[in-house]
N, C-alpha and C positions, 0 to 999 in steps of 0.2 A: 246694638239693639234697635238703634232709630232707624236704621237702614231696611234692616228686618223686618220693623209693623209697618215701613211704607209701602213695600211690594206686596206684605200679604194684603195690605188696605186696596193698594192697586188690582190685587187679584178678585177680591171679593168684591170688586165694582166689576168687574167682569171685561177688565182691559185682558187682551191678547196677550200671550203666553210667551212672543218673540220682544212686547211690548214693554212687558215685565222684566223679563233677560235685559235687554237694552239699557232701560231702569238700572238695573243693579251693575252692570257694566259702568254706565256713568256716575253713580256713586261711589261704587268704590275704587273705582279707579281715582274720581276727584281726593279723595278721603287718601289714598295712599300718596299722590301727586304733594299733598300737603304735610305728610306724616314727614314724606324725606327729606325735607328743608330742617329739619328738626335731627336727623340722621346723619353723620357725618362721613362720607364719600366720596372719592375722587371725581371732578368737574369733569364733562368731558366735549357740552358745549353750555360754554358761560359759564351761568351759576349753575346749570343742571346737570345731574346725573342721568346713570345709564338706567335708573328705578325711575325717574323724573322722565324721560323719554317713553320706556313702554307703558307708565300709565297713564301718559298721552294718547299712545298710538290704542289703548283699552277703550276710553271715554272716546276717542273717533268713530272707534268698532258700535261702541254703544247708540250713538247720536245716530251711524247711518243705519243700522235696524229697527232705532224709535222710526226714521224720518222716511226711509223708503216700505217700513209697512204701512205709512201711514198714505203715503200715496197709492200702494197697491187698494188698499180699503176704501180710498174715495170715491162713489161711483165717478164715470165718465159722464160731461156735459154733452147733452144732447144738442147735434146740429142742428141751425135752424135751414132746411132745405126749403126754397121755394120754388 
């Protein structure tokens, strides 16, 4: 449910829609990353499982659609030509 009123709060300020996605990518991916330490599952690097790996490789997916819309959205600095 906490997950839930933060994207709608996020949408209703009128964050982007890829920016949202991303959002919830890196929550629940972190939120499931945490669940599985609690799950008991064969290792298969260190302490981590093979659920511990893809919802790494989720919260990655999420971080690079927060961070490169966010760069797509910055204008470009203007050259100073003399």
């Amino acid at each position: 449910m906490l997950i839930a009123w933060a994207l709608i709060q996020m949408r209703r300020l009128g964050r982007p829609d890829v920016f949202v996605f991303g959002s919830y990518l890196v929550l629940a991916g972190t939120l499931r990353f945490l669940i599985e330490f609690i799950r008991v599952n064969a290792h298969v690097a260190g302490p981590f499982t093979v659920a511990h790996l893809f919802s790494a490789a989720i919260v990655s997916v999420g971080l690079s659609l927060i961070f490169v819309k966010r760069e797509e959205s910055q204008p470009n600095k203007p050259s100073i030509s003399v």
